[in-house]
C-alpha positions as CSV (number, residue, x, y, z in Angstrom):
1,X,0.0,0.0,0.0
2,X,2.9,2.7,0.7
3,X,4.2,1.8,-2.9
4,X,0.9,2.3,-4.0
5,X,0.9,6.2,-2.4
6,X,-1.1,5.4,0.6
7,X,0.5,8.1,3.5
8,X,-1.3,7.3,6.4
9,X,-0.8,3.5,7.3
10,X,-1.4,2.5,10.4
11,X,-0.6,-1.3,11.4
12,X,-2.0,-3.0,14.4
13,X,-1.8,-6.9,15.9
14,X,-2.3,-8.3,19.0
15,X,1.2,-10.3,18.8
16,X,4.1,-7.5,20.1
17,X,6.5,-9.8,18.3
18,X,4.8,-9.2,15.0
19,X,5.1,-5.7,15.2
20,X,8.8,-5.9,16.0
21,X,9.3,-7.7,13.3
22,X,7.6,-5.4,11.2
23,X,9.2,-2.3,12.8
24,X,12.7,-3.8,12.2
25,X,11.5,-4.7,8.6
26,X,10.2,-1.3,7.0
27,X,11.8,1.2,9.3
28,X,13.2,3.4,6.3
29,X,9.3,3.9,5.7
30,X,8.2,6.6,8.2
31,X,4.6,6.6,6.7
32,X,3.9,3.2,8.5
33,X,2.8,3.6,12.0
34,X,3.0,0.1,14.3
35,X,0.4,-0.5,17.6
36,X,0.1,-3.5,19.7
37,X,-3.8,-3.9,19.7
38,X,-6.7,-6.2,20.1
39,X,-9.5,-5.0,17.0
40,X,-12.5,-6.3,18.6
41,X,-11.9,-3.2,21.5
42,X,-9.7,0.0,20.5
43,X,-10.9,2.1,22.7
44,X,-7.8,4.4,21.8
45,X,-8.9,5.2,18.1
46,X,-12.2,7.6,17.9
47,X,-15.3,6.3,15.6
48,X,-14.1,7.5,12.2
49,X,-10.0,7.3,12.7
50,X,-9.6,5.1,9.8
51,X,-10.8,5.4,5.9
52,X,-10.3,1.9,5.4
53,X,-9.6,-1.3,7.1
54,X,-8.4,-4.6,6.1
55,X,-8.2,-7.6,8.2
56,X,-5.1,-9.4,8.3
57,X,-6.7,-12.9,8.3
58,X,-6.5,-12.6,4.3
59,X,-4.6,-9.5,3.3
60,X,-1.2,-10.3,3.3
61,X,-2.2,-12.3,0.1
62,X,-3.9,-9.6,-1.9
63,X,-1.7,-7.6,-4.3
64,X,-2.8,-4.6,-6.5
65,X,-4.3,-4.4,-9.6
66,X,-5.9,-1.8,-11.7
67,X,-9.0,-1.6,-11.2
68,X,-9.1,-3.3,-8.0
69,X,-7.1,-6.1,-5.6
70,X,-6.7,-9.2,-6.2
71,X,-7.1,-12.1,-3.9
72,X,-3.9,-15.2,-5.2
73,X,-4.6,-17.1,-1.7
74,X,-7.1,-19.9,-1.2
75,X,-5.6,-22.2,-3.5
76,X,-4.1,-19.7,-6.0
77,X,-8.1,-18.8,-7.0
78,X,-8.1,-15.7,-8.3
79,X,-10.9,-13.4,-6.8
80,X,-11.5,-9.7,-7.4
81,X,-12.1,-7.0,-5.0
82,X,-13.4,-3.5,-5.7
């Protein structure tokens, strides 16, 4: 998403080591913004905060495409998303 010109990313888990690792991983990108968190209560983030959401439980397998994203989990099925 930050290659894509996204400026506001904000990424949160409920694993502290995952967001470590991130952290370590993309620190020469100061647009992404790491929180330890639990997304069924964020009491911390006002109704509103975010313009969009996605939910890790599939994301990390969707890549861009014009006109959309493109799911290439689940079996390497191909499933579009506008």
């Amino acid at each position: 998403m930050a290659d894509d010109g996204y400026s506001h990313i904000t990424n949160i888990d409920y694993s502290p080591v995952a967001i470590q690792r991130l952290q370590s991983a993309y620190k020469a990108r100061p647009q992404l913004v790491y929180a330890v968190g639990d997304a069924r209560s964020m009491p911390q983030y006002a109704a509103g905060s975010f313009g969009g959401v996605l939910v890790s439980g599939r994301a990390h397998v969707w890549v861009g495409r014009e006109g959309g994203l493109v799911c290439v989990g689940g079996g390497g099925a191909h499933h579009p998303y506008h």
